[in-house]
Backbone as XML, in Angstrom:
<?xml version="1.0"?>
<chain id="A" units="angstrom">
  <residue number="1" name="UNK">
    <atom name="N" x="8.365" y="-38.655" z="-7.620"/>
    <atom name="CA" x="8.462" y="-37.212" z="-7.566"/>
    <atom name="C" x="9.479" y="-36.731" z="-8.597"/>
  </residue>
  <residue number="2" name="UNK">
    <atom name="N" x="9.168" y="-35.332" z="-8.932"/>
    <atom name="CA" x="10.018" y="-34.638" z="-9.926"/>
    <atom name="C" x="10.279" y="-33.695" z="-9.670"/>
  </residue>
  <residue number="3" name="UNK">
    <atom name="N" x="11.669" y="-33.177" z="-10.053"/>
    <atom name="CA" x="11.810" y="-31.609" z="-9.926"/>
    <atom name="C" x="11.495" y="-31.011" z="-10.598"/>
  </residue>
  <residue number="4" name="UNK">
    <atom name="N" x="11.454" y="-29.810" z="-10.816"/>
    <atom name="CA" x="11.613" y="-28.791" z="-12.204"/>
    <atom name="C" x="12.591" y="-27.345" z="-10.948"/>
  </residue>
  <residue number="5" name="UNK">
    <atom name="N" x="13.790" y="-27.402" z="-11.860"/>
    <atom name="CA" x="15.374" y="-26.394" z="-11.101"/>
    <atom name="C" x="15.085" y="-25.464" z="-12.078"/>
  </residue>
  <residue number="6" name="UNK">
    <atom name="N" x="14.724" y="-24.070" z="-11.817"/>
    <atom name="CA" x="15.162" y="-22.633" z="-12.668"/>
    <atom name="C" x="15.823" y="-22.128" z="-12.258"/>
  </residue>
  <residue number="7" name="UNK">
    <atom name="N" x="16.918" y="-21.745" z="-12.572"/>
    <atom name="CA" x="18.229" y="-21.030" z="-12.018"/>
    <atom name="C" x="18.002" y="-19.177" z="-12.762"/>
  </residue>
  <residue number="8" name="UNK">
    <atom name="N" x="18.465" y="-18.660" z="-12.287"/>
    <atom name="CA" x="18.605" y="-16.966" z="-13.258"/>
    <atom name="C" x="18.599" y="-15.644" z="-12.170"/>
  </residue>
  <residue number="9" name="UNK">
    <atom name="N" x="19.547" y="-14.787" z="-13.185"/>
    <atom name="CA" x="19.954" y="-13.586" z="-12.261"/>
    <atom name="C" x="19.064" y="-13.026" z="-12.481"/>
  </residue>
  <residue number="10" name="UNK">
    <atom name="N" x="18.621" y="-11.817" z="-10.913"/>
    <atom name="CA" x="17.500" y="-10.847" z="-11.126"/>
    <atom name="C" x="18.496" y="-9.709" z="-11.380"/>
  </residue>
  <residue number="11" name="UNK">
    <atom name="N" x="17.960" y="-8.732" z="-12.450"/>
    <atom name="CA" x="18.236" y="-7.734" z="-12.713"/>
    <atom name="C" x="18.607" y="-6.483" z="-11.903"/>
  </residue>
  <residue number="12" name="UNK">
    <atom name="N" x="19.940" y="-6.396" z="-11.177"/>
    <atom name="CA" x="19.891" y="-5.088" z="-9.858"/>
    <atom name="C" x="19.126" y="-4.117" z="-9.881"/>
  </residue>
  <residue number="13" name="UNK">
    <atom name="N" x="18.474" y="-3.301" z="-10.821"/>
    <atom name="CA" x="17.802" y="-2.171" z="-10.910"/>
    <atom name="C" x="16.471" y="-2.767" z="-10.796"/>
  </residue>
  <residue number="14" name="UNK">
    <atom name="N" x="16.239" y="-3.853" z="-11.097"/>
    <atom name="CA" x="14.499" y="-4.191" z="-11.070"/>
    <atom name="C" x="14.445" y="-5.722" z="-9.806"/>
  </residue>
  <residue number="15" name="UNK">
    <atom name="N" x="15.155" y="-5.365" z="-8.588"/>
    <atom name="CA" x="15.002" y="-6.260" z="-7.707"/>
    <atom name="C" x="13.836" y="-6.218" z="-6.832"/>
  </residue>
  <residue number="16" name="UNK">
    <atom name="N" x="13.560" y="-4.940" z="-6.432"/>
    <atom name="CA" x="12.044" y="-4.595" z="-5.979"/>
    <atom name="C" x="10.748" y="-5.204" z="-6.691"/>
  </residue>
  <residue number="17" name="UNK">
    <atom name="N" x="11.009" y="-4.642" z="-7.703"/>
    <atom name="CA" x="9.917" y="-4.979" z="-9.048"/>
    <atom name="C" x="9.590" y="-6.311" z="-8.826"/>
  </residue>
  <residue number="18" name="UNK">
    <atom name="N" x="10.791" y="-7.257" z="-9.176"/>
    <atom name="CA" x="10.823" y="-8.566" z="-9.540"/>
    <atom name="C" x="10.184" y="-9.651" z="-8.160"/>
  </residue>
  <residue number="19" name="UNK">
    <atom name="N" x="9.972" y="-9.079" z="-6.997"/>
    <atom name="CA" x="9.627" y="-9.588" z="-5.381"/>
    <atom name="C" x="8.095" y="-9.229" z="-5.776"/>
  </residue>
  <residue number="20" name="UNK">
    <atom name="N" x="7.595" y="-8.001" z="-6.184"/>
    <atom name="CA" x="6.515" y="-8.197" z="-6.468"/>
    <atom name="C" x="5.473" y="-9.057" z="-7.547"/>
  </residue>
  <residue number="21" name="UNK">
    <atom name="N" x="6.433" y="-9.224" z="-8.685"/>
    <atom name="CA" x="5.747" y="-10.315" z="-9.666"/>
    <atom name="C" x="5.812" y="-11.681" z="-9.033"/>
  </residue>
  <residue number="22" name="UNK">
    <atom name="N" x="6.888" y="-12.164" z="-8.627"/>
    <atom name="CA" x="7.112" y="-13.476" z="-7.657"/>
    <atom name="C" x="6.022" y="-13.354" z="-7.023"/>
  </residue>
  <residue number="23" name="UNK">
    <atom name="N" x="5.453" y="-12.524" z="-5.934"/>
    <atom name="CA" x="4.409" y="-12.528" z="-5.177"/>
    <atom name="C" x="2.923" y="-12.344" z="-5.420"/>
  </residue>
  <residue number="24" name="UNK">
    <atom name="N" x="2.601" y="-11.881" z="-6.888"/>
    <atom name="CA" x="1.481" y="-11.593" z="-7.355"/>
    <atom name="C" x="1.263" y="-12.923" z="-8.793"/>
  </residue>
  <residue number="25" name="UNK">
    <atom name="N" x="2.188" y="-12.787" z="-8.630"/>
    <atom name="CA" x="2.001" y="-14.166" z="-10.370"/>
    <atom name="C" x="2.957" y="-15.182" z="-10.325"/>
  </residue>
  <residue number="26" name="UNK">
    <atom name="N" x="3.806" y="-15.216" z="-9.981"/>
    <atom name="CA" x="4.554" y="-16.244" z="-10.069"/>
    <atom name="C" x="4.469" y="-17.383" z="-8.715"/>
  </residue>
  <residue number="27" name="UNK">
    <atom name="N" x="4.056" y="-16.887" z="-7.594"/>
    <atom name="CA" x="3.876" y="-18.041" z="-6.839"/>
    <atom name="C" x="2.548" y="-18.124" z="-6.653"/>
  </residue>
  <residue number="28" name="UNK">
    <atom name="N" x="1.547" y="-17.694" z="-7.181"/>
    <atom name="CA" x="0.049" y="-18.347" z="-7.480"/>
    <atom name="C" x="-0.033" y="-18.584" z="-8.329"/>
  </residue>
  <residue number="29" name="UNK">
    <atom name="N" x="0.650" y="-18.722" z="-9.597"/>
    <atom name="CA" x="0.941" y="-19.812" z="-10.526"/>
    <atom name="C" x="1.143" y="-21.075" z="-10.174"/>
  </residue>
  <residue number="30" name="UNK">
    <atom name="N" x="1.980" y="-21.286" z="-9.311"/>
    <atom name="CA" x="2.710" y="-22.495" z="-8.920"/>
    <atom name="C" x="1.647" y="-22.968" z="-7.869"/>
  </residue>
  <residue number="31" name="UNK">
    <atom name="N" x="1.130" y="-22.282" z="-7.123"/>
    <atom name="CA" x="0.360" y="-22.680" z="-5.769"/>
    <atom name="C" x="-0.674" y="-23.538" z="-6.419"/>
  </residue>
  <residue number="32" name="UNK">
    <atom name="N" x="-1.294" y="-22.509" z="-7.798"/>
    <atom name="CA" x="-2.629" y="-23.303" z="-8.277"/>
    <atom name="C" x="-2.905" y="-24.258" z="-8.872"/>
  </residue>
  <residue number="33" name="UNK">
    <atom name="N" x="-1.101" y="-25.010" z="-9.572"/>
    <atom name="CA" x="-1.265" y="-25.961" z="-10.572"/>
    <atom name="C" x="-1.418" y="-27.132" z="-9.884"/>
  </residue>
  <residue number="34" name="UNK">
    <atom name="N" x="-2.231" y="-27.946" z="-10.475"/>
    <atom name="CA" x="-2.430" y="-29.558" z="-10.029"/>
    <atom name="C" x="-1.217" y="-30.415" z="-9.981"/>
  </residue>
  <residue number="35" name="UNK">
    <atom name="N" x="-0.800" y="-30.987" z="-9.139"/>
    <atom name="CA" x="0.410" y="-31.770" z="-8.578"/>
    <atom name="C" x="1.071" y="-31.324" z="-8.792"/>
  </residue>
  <residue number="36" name="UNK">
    <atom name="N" x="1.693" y="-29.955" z="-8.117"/>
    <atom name="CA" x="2.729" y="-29.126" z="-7.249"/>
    <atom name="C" x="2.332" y="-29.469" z="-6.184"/>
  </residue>
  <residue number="37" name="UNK">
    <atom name="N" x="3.699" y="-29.624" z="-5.017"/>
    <atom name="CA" x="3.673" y="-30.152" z="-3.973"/>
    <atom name="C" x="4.583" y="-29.089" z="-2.985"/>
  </residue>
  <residue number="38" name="UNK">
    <atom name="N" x="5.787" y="-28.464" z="-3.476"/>
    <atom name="CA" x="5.990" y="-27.258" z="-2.821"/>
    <atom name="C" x="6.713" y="-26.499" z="-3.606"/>
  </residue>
  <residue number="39" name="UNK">
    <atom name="N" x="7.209" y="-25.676" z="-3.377"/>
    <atom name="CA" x="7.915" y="-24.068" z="-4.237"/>
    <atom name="C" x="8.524" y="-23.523" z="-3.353"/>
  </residue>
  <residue number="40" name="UNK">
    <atom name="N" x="10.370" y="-23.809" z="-3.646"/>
    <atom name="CA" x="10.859" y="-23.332" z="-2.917"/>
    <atom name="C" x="12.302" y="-22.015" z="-3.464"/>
  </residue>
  <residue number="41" name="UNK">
    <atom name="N" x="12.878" y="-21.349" z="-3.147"/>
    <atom name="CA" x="13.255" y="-20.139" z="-3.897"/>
    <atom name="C" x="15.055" y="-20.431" z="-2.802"/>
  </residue>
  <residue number="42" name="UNK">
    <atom name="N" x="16.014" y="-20.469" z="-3.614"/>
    <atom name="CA" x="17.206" y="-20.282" z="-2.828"/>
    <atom name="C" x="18.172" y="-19.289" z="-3.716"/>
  </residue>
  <residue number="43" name="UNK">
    <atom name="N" x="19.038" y="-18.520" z="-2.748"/>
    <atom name="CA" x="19.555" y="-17.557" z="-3.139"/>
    <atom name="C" x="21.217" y="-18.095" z="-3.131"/>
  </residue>
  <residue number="44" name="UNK">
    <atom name="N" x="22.049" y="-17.827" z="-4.304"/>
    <atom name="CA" x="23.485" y="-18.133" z="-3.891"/>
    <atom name="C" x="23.828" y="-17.698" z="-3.294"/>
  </residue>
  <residue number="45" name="UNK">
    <atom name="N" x="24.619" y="-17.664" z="-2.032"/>
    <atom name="CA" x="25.105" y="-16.722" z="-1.330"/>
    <atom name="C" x="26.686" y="-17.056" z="-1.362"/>
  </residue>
  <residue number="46" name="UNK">
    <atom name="N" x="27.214" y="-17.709" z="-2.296"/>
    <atom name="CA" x="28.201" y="-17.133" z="-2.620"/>
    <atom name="C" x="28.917" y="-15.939" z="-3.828"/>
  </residue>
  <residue number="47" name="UNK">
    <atom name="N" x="27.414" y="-15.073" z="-4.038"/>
    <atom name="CA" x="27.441" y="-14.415" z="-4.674"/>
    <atom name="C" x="27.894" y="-14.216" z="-6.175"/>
  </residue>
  <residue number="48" name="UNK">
    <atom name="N" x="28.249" y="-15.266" z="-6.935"/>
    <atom name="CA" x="28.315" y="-15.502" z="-8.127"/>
    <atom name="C" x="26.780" y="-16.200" z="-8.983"/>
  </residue>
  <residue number="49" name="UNK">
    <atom name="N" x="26.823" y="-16.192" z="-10.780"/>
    <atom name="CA" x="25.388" y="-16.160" z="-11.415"/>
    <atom name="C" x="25.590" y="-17.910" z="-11.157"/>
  </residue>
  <residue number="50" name="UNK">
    <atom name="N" x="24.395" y="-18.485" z="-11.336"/>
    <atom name="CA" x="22.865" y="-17.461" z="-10.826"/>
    <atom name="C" x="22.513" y="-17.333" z="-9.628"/>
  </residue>
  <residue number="51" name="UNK">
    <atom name="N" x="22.302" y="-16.356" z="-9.462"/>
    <atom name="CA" x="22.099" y="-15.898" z="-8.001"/>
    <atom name="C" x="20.952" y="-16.916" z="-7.506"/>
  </residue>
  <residue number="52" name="UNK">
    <atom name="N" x="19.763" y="-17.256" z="-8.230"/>
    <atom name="CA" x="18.564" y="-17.463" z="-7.504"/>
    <atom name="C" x="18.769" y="-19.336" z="-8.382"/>
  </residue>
  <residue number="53" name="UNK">
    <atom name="N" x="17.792" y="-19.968" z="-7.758"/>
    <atom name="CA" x="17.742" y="-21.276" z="-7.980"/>
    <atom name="C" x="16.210" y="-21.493" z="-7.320"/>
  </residue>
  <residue number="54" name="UNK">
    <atom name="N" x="15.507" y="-21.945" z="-8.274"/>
    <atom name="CA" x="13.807" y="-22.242" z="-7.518"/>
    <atom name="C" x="13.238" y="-23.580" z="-7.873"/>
  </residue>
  <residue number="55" name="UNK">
    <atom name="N" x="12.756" y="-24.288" z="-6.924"/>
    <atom name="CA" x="12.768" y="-25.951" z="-6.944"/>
    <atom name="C" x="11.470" y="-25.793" z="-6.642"/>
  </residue>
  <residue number="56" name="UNK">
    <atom name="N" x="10.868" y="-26.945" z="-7.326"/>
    <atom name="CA" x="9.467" y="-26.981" z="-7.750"/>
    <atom name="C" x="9.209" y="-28.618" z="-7.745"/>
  </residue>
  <residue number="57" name="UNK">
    <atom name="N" x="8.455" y="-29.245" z="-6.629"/>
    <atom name="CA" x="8.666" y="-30.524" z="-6.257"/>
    <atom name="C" x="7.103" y="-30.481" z="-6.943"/>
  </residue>
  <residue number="58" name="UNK">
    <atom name="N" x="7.041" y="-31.231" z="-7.628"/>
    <atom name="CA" x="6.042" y="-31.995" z="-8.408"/>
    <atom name="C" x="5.521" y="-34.071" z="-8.369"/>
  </residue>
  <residue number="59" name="UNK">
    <atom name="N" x="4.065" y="-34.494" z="-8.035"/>
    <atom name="CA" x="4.222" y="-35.536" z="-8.170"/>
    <atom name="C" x="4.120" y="-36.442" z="-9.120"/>
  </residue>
  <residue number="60" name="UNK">
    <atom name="N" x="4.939" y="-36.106" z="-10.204"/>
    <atom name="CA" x="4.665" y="-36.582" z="-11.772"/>
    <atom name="C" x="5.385" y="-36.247" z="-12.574"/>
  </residue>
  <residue number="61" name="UNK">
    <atom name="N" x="5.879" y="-36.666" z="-13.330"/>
    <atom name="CA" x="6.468" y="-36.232" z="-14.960"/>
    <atom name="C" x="5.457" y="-35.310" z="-15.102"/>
  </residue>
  <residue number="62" name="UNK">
    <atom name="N" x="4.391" y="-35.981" z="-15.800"/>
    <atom name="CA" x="3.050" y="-35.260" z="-16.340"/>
    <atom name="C" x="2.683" y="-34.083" z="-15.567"/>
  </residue>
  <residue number="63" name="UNK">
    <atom name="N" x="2.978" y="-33.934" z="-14.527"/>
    <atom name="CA" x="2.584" y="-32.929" z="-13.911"/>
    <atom name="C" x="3.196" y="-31.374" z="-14.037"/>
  </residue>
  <residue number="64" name="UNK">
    <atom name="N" x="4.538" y="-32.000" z="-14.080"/>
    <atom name="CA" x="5.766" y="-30.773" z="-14.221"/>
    <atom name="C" x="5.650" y="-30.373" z="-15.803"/>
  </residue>
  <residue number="65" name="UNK">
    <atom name="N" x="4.881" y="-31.516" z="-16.869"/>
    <atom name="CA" x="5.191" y="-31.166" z="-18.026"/>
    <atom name="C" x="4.431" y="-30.651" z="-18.147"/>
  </residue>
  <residue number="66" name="UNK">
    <atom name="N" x="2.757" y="-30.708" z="-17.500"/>
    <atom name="CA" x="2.060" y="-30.052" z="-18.256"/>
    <atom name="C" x="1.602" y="-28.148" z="-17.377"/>
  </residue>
  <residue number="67" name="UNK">
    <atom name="N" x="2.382" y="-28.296" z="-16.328"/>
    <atom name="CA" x="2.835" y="-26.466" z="-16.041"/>
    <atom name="C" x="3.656" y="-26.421" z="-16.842"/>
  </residue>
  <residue number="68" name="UNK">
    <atom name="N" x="5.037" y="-26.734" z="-17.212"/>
    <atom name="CA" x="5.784" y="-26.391" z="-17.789"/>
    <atom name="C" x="5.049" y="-25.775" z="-19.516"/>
  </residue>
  <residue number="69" name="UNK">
    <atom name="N" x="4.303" y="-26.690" z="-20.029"/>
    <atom name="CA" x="3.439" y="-26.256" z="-21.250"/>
    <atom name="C" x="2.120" y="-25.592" z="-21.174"/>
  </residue>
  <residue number="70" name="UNK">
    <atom name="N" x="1.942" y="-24.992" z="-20.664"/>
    <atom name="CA" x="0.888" y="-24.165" z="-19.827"/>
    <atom name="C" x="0.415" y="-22.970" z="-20.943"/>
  </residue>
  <residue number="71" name="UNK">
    <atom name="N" x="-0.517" y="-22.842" z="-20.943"/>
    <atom name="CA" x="-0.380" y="-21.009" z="-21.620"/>
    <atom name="C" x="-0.230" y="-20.535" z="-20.745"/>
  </residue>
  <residue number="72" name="UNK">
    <atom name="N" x="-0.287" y="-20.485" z="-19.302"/>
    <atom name="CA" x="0.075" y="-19.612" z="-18.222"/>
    <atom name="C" x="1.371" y="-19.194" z="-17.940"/>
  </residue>
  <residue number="73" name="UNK">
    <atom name="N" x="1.875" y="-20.678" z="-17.927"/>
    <atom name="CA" x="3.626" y="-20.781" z="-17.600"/>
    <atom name="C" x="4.222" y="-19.631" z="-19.108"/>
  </residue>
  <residue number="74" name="UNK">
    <atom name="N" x="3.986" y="-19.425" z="-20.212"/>
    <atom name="CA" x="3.992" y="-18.966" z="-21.166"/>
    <atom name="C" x="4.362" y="-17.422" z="-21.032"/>
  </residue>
  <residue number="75" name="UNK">
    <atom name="N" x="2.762" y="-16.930" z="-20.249"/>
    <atom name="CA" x="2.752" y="-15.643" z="-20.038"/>
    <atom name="C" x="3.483" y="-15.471" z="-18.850"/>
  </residue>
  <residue number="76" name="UNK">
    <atom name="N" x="3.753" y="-15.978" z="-17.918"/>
    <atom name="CA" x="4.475" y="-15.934" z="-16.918"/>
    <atom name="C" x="6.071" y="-15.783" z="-17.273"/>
  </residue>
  <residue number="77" name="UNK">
    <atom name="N" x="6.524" y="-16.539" z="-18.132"/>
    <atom name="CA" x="7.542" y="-16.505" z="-18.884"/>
    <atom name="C" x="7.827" y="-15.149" z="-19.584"/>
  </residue>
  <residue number="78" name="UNK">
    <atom name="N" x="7.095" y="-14.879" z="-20.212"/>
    <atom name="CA" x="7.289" y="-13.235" z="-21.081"/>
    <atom name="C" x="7.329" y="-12.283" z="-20.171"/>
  </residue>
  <residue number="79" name="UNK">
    <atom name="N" x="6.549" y="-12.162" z="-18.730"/>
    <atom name="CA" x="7.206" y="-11.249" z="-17.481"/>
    <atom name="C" x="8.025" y="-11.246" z="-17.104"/>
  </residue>
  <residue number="80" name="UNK">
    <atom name="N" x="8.231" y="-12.295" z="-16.781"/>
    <atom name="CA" x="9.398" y="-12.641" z="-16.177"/>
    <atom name="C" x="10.557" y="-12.276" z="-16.979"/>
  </residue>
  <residue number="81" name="UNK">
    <atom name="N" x="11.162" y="-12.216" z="-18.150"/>
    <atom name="CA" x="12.118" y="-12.001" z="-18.847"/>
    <atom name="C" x="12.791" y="-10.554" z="-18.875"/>
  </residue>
  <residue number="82" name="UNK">
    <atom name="N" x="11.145" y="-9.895" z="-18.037"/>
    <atom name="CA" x="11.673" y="-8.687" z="-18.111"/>
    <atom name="C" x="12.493" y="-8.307" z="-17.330"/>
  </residue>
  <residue number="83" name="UNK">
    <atom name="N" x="12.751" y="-9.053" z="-15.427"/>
    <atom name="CA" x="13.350" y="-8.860" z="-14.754"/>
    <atom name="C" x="14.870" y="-9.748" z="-14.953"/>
  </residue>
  <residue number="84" name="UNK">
    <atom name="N" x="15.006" y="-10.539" z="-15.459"/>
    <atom name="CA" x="16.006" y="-11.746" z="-15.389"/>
    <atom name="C" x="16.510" y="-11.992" z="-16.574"/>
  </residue>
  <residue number="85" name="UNK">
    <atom name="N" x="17.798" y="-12.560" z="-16.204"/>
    <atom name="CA" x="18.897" y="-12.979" z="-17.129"/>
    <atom name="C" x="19.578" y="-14.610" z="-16.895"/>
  </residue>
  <residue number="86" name="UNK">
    <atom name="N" x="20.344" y="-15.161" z="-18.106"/>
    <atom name="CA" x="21.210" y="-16.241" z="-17.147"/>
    <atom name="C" x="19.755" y="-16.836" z="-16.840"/>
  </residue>
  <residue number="87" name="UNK">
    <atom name="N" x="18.811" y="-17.443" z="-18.173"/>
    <atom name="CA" x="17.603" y="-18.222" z="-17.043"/>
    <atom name="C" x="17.983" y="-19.872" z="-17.236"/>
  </residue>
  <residue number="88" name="UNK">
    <atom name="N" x="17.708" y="-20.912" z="-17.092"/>
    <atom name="CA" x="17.450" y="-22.597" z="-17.839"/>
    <atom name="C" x="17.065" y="-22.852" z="-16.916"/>
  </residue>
  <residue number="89" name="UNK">
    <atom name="N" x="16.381" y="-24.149" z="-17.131"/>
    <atom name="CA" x="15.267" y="-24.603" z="-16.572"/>
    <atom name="C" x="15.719" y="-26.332" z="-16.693"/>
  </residue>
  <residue number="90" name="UNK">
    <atom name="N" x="16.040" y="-27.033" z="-15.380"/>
    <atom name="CA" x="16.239" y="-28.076" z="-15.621"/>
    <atom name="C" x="14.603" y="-29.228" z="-14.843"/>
  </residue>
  <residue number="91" name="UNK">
    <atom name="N" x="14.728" y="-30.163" z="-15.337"/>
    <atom name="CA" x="13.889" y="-31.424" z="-14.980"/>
    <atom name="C" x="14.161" y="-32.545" z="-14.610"/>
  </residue>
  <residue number="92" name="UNK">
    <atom name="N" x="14.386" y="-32.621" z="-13.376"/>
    <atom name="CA" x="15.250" y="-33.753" z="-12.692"/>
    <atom name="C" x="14.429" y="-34.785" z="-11.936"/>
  </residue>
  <residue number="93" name="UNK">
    <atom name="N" x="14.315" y="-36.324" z="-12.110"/>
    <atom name="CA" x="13.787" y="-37.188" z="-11.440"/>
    <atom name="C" x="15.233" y="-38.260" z="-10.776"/>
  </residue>
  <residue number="94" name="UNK">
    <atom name="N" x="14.234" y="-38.714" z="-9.567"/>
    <atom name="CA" x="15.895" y="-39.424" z="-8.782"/>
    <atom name="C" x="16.102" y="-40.333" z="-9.489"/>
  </residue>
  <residue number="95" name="UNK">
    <atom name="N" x="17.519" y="-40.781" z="-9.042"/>
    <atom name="CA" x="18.451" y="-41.545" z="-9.740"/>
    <atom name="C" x="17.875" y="-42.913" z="-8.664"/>
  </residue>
  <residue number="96" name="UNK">
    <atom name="N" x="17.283" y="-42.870" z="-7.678"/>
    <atom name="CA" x="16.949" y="-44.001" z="-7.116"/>
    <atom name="C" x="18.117" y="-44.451" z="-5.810"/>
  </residue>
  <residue number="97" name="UNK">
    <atom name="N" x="19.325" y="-43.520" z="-5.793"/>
    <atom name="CA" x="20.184" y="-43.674" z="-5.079"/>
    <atom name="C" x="19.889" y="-42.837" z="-4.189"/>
  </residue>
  <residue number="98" name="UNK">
    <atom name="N" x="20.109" y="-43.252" z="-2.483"/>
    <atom name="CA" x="19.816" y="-42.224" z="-1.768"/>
    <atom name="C" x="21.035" y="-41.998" z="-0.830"/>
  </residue>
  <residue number="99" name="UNK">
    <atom name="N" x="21.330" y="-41.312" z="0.437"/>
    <atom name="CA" x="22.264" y="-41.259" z="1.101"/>
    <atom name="C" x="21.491" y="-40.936" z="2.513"/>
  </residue>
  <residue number="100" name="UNK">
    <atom name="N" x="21.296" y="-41.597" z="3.221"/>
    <atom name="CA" x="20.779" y="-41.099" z="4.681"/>
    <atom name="C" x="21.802" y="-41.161" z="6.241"/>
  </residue>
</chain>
């Protein structure tokens, strides 16, 4: 399994806005791509950037790379910019170490 971590602040004046693109394009983006496994959205609540952090459990390298290179992910990207700031995008696979 793989991650793909996007971290980034939503814009205060376009926080409404930005719940509706999440809900119309951005998580049926994610729902529809082949090996996505879940999509999950966390908020800092210690109130410093970036507020939002969204984890994207994928079963593959290949999988995460090829949403990530998407023409979709693309256009999804150019919306998205309109609401958000403070974005990167990390790609994390385990270290093989666990803690239970």
């Amino acid at each position: 399994m793989v991650q793909i971590l996007i971290t980034f602040d939503i814009r205060p004046e376009l926080q409404e806005e930005y719940g509706r693109f999440v809900e119309h394009a951005g998580m049926p983006f994610w729902r529809d791509r082949p090996g996505i496994i879940a999509v999950r959205g966390f908020r800092n609540v210690l109130g410093s950037s970036p507020q939002i952090v969204a984890e994207v459990d994928c079963e593959s390298l290949e999988a995460a790379c090829n949403a990530l290179a998407s023409p979709e992910y693309q256009t999804i990207l150019k919306q998205q910019a309109r609401f958000v700031s403070n974005r990167s995008v990390w790609l994390l696979s385990p270290t093989g170490r666990a803690m239970d």
